[in-house]
Residue frames as qw, qx, qy, qz and C-alpha x, y, z in Angstrom:
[[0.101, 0.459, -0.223, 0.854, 73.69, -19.09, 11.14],
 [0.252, -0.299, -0.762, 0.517, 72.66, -18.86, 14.93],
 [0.199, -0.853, -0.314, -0.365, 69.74, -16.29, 15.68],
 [0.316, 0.321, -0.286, 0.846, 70.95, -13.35, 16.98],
 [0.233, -0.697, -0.558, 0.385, 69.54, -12.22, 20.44],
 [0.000, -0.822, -0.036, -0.569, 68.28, -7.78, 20.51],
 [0.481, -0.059, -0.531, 0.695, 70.63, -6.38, 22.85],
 [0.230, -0.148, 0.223, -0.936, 68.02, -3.58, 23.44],
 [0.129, 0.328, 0.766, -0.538, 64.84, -4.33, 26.01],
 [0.249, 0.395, 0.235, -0.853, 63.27, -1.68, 24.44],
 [0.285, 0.303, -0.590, -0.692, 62.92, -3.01, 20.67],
 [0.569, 0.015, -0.719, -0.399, 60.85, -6.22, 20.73],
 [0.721, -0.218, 0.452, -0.478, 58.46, -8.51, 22.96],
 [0.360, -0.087, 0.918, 0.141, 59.14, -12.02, 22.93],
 [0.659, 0.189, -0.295, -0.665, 57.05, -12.92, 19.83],
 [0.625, 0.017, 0.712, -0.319, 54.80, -16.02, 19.91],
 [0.029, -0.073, 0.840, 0.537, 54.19, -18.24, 17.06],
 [0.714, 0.249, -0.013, -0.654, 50.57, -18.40, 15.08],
 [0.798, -0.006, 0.602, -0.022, 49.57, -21.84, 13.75],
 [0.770, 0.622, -0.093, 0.108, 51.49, -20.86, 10.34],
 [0.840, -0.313, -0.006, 0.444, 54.54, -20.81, 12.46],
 [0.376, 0.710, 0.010, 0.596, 55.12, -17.18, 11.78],
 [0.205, -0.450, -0.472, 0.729, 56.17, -14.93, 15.21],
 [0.054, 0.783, 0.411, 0.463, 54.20, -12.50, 15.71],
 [0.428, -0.252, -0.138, 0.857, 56.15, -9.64, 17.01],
 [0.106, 0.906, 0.355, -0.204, 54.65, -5.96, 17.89],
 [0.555, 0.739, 0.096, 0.370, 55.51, -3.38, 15.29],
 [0.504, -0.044, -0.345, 0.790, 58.48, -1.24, 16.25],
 [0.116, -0.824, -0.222, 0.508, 57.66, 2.62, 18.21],
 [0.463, 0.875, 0.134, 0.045, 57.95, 5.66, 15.71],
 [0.105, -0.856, 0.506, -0.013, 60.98, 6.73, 17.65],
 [0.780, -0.502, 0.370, 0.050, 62.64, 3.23, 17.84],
 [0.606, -0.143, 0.608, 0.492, 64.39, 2.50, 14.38],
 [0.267, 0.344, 0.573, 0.694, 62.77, 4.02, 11.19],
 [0.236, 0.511, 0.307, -0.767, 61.06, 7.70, 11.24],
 [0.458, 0.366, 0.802, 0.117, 58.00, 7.04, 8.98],
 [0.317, 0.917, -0.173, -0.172, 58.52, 10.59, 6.97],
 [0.247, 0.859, -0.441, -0.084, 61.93, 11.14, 6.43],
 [0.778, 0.217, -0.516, 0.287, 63.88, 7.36, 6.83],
 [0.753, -0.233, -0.519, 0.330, 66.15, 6.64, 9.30],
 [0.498, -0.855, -0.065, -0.132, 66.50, 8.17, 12.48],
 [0.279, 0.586, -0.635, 0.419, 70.10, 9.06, 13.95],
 [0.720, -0.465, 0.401, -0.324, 71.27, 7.19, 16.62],
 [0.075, -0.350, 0.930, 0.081, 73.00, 3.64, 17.21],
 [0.711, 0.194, 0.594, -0.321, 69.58, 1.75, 16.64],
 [0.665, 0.673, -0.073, -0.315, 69.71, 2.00, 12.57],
 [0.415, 0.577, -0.703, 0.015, 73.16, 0.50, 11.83],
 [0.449, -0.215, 0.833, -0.243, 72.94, -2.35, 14.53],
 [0.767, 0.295, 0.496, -0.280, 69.50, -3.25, 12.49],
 [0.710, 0.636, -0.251, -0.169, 71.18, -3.13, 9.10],
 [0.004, 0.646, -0.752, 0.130, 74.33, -4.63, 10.44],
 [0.453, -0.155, 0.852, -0.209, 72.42, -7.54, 11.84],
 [0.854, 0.388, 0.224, -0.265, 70.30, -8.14, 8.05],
 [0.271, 0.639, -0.692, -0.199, 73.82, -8.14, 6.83],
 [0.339, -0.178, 0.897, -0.221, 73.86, -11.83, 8.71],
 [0.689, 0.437, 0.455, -0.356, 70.65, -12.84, 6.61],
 [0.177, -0.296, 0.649, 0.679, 70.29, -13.89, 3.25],
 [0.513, 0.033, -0.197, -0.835, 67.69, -12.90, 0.60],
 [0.497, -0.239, -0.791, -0.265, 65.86, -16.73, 0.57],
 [0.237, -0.422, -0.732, 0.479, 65.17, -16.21, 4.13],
 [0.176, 0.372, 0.110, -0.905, 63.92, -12.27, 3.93],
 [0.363, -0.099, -0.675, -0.635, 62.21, -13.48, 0.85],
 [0.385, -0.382, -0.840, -0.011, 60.20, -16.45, 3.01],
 [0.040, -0.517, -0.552, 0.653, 59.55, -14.14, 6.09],
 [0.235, 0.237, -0.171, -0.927, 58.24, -11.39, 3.38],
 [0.379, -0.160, -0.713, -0.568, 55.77, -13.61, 1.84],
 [0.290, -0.170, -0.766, 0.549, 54.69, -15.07, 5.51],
 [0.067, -0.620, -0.313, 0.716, 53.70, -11.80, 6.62],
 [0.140, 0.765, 0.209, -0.593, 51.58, -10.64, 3.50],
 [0.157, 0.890, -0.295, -0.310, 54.05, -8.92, 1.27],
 [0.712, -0.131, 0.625, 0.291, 55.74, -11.73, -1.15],
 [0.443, 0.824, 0.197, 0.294, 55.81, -8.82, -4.51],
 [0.495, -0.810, 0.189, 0.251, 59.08, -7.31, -2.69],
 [0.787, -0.012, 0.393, 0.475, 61.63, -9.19, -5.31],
 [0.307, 0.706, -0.375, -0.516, 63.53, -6.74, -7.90],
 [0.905, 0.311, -0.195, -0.213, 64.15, -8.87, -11.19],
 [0.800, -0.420, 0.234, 0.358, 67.15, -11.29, -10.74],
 [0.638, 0.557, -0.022, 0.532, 68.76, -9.30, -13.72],
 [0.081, 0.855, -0.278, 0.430, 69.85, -7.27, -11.07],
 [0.974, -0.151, -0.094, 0.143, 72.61, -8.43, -9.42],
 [0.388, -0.793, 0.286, 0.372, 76.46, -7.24, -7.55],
 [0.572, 0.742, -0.346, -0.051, 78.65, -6.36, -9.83],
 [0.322, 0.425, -0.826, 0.185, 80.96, -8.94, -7.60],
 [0.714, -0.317, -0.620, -0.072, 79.15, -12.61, -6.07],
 [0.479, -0.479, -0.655, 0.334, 80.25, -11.73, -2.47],
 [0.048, -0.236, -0.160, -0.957, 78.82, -8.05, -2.65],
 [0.144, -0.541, -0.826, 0.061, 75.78, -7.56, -0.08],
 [0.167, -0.471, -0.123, -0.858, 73.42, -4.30, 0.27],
 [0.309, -0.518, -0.797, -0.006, 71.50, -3.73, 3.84],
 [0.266, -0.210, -0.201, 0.919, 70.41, -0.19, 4.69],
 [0.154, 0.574, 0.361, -0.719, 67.79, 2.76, 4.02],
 [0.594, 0.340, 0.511, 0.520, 67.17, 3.54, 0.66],
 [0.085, -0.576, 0.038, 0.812, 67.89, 7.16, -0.66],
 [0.422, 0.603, 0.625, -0.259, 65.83, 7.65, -3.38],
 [0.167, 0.321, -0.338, -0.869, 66.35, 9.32, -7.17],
 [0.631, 0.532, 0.552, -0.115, 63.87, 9.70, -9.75],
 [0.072, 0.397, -0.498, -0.768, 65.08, 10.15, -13.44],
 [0.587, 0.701, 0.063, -0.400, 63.86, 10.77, -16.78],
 [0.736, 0.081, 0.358, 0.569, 65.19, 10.39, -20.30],
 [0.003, 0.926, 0.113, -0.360, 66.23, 13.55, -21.36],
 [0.703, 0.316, 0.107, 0.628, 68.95, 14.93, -24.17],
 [0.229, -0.968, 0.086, -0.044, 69.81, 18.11, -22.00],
 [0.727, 0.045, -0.259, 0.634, 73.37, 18.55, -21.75],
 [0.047, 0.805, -0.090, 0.585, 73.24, 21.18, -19.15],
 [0.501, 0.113, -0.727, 0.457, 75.53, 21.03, -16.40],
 [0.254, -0.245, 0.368, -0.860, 72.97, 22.64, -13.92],
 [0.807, -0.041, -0.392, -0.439, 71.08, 19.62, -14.89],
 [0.591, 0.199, -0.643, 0.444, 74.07, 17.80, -13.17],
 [0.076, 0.301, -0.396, 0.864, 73.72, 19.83, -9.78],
 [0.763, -0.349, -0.123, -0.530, 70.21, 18.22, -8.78],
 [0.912, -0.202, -0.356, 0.019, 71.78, 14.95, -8.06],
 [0.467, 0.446, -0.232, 0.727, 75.05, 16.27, -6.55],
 [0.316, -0.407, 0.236, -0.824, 73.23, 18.91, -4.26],
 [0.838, -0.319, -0.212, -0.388, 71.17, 15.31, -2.95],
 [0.713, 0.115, -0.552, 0.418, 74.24, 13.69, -2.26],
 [0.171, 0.451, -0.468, 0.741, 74.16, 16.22, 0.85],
 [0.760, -0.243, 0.035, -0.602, 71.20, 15.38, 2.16],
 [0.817, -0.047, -0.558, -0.137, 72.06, 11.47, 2.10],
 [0.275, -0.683, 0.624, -0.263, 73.03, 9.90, 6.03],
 [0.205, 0.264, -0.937, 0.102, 74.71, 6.72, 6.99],
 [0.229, -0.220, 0.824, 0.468, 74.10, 3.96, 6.35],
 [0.603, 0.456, 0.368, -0.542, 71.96, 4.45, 3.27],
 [0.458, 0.154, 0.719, 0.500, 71.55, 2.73, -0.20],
 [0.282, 0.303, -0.367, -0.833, 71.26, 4.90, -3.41],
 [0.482, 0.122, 0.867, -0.038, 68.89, 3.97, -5.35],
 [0.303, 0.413, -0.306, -0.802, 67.90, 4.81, -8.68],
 [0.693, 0.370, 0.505, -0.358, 65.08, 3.96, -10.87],
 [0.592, 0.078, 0.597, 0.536, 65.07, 2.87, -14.00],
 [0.452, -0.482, 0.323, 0.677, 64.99, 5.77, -15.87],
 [0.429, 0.503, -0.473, -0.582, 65.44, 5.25, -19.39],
 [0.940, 0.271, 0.206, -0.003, 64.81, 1.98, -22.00],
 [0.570, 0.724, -0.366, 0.129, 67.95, 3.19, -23.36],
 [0.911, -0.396, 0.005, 0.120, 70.95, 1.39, -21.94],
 [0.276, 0.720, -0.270, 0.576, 73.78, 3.85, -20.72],
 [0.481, -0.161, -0.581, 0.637, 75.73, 3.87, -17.05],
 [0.540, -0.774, -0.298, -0.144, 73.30, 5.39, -14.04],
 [0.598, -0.737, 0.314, 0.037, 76.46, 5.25, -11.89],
 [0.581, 0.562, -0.390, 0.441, 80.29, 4.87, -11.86],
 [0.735, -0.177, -0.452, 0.473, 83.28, 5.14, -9.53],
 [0.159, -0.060, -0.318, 0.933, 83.03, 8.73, -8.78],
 [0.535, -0.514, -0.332, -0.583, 79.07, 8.33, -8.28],
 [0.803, -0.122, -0.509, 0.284, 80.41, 5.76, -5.79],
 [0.501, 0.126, -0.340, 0.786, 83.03, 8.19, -4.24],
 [0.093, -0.407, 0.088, -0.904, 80.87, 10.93, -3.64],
 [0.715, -0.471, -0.229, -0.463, 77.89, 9.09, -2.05],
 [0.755, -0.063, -0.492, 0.428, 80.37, 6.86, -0.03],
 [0.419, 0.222, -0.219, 0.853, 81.25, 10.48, 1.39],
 [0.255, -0.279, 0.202, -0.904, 78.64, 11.91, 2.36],
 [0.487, -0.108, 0.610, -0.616, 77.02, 8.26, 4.11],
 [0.858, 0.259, -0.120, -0.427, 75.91, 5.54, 1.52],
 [0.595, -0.340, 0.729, -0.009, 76.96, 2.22, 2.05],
 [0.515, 0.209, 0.830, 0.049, 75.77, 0.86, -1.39],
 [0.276, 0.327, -0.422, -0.800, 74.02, 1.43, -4.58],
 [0.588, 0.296, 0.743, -0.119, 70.96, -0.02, -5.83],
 [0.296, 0.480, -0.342, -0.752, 70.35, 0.84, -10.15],
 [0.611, 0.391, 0.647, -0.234, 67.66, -0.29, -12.08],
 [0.427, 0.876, -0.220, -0.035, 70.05, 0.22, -15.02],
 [0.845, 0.238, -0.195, 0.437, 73.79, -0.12, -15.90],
 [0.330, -0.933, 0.037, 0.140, 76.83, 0.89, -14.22],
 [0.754, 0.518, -0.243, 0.323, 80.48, 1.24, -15.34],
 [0.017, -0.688, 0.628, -0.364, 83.98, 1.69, -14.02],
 [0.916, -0.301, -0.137, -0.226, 83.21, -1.79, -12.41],
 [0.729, 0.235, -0.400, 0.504, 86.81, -2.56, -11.84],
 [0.255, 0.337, -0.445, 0.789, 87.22, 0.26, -9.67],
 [0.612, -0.340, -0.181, -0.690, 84.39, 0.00, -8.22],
 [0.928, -0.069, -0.350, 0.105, 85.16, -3.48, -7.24],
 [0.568, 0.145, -0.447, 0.675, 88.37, -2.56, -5.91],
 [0.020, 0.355, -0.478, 0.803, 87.16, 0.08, -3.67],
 [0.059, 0.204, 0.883, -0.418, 84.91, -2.44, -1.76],
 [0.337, 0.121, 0.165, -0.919, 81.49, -0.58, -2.80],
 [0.354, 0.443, 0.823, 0.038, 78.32, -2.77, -3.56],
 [0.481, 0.318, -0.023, -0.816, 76.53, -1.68, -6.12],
 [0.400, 0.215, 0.857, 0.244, 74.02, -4.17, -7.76],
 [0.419, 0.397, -0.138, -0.804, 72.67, -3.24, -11.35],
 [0.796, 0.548, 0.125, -0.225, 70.92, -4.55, -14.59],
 [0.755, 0.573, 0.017, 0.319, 74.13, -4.32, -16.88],
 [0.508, -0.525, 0.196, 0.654, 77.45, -3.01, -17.39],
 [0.528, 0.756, 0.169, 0.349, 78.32, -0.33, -20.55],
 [0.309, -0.088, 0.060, 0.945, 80.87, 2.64, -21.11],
 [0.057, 0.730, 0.373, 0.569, 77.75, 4.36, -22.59],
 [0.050, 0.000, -0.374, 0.926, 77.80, 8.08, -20.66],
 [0.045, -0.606, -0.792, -0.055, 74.74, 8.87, -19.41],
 [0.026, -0.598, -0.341, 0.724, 74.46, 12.54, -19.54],
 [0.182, 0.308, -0.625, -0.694, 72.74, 13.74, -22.09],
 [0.493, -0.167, -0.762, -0.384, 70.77, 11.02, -22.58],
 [0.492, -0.600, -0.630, -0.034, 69.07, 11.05, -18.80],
 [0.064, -0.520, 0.047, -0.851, 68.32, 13.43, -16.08],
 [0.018, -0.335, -0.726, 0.600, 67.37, 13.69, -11.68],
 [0.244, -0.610, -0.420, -0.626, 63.83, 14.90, -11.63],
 [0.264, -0.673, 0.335, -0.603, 64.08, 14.48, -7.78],
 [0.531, 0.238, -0.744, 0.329, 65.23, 12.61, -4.97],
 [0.014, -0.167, -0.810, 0.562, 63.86, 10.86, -1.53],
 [0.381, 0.241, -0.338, -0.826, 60.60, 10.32, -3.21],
 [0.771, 0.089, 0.629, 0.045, 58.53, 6.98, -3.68],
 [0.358, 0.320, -0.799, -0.362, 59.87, 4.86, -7.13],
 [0.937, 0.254, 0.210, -0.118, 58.92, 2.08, -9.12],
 [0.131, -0.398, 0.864, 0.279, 61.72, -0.38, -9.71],
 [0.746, -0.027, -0.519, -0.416, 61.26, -3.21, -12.13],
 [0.571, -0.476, 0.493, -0.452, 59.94, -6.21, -9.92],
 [0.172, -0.191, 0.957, 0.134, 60.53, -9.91, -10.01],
 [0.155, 0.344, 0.908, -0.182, 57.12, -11.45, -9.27],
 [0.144, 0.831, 0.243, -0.480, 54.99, -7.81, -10.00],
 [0.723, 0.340, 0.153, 0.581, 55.97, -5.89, -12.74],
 [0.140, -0.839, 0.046, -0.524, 56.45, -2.93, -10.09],
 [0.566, -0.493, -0.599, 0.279, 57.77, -2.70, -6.80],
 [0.182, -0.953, -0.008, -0.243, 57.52, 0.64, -4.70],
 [0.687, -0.177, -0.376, 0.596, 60.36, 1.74, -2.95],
 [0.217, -0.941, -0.200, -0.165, 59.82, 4.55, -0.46],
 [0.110, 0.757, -0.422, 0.486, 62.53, 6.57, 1.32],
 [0.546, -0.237, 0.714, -0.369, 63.68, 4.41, 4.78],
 [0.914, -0.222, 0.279, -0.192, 62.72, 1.20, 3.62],
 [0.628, -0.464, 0.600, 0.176, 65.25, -1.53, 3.96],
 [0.600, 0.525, -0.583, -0.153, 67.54, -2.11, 0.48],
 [0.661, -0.304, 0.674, 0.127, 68.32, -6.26, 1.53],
 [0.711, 0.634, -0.240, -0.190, 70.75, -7.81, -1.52],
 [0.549, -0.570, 0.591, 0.157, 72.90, -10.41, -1.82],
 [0.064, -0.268, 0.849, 0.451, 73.94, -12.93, -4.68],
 [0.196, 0.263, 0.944, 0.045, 70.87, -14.30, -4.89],
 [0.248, 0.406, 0.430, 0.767, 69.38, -11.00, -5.37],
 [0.061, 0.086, -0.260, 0.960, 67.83, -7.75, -3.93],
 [0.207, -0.701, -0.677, -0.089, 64.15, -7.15, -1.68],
 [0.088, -0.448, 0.084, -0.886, 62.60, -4.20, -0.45],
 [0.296, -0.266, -0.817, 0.417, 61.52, -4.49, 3.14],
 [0.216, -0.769, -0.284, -0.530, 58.80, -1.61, 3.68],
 [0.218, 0.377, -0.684, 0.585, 60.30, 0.23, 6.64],
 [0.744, -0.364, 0.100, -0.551, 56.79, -0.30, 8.91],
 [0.980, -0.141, 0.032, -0.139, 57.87, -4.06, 8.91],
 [0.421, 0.547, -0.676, 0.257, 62.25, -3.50, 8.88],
 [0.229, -0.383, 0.759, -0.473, 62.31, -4.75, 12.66],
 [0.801, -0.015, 0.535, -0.268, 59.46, -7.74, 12.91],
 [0.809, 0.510, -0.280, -0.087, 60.89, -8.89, 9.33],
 [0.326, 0.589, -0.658, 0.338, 64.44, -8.91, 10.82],
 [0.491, -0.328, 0.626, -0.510, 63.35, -10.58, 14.29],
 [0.877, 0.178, 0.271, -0.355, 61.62, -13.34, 12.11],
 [0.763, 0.600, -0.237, 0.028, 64.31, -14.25, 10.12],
 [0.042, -0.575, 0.693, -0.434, 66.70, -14.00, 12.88],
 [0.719, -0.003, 0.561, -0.410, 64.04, -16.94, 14.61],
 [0.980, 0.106, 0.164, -0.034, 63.78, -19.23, 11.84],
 [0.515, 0.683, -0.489, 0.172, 67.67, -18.97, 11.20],
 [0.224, -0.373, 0.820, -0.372, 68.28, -20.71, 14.39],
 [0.893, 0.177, 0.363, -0.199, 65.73, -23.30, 13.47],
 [0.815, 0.539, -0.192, -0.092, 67.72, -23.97, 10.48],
 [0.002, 0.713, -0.670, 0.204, 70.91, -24.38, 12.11],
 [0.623, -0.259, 0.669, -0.311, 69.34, -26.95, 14.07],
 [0.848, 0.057, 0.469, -0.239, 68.26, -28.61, 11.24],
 [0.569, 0.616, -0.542, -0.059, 71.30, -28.46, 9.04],
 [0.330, -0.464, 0.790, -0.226, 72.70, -30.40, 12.11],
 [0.723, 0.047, 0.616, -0.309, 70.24, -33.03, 11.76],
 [0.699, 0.656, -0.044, -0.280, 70.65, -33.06, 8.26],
 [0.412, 0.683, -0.591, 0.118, 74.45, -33.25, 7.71],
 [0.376, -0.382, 0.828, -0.164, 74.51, -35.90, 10.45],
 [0.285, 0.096, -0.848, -0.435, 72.22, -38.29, 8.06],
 [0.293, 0.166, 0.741, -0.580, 69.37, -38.27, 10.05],
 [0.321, 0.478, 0.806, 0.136, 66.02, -39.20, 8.42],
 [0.121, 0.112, 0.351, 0.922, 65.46, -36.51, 5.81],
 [0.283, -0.535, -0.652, -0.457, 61.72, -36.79, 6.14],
 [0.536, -0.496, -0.535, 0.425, 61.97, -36.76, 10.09],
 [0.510, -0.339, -0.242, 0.752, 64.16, -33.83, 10.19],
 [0.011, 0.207, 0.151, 0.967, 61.71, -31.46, 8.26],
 [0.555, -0.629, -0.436, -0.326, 58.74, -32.59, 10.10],
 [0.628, -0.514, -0.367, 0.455, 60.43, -31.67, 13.17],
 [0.352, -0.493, 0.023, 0.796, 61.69, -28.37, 12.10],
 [0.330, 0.797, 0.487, -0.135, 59.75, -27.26, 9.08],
 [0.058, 0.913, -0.218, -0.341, 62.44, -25.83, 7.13],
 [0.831, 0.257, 0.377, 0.318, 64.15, -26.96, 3.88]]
């Protein structure tokens, strides 16, 4: 994939390289892409930057996340799209649940009543929850968030209806599939919150409101939003190094040659 030039002046200074061959690019302005309370900021700056980690893929976001620090980002690889060319890149909207055997439909009306609150383009995201293993989400969890600005689903748990799901284009990447219903047997405590998902490397990872859900087949990181724009600018930079050196590669050039010249395998 070619590195993508920033069509806005305003968002980045040429970044310079350090002698670990990381850029080092100045953090973004409060106003310029992520508002460090409440997530993402309206405007055309938020979807351009999720639009352009769509172009990325987790081994790179993975390498620039370690790079720079922060290499405890991984959810486990049991989670994973319920279909292989299924990708997640966007805010994260936030639930926290419980297990719970309430069966009161006002119990229902926490998550529901969040769903208004949620804007484009943001990934659900639910924690795990419960040990017990029952569907978090479905096709008319799907429908409703889809409606009111969620591009995605992230569940640290099972999800069902997967067929229809599938058909109506929606990522969602969980733990499992079941019929099991999950009311009744779990409960929102509240929503746009920090969570603890399970983690790959950690056996935690935080996920705050705003920061960047990135998921693809290979599986799913949290970007912290403080670092959504110099992550994405770095990964955009060594993806055009790699281009170059698939070239050099797939022509049959000296394998050794062509990673000591480009530094990327």
């Amino acid at each position: 994939m070619a590195a993508c030039s920033c069509e806005s002046s305003n968002l980045m200074k040429e970044p310079s390289t350090n002698p670990a061959g990381v850029a080092e690019v100045s953090p973004p302005s409060a106003a310029s892409t992520l508002n460090e309370t409440n997530g993402p900021v309206a405007g055309p700056d938020l979807p351009q930057l999720c639009a352009r980690y769509k172009r990325l893929y987790a081994g790179l976001v993975f390498d620039v996340l370690e790079h720079l620090g922060h290499p405890n980002q991984a959810l486990p690889h049991e989670i994973m799209p319920i279909s292989p060319d299924m990708k997640l890149a966007g805010p994260a909207f936030t639930f926290k649940g419980t297990t719970s055997a309430v069966k009161d439909e006002s119990v229902r009306f926490r998550r529901l009543n969040a769903l208004k609150e949620m804007k484009h383009p943001c990934i659900e995201v639910r924690d795990r929850t419960t040990p017990y293993n029952v569907a978090l989400y479905g096709e008319l969890s799907a429908t409703s968030a889809a409606a009111h600005g969620a591009v995605g689903a992230l569940i640290d748990g099972g999800t069902r209806d997967s067929g229809m799901l599938i058909s109506m284009g929606f990522p969602v990447f969980a733990r499992y599939r079941t019929p099991v219903e999950a009311f009744g047997r779990v409960m929102t405590l509240s929503h746009q919150v920090p969570i603890l998902m399970s983690g790959e490397l950690s056996e935690t990872v935080i996920v705050n409101p705003g920061d960047i859900i990135f998921g693809d087949i290979d599986g799913v990181l949290v970007v912290p939003k403080a670092l959504a724009l110099q992550v994405l600018l770095e990964a955009e930079r060594i993806a055009g190094i790699e281009d170059a050196a698939r070239v050099d590669f797939k022509r049959g050039d000296d394998p050794v040659e062509v990673f000591k010249k480009h530094r990327r395998l």
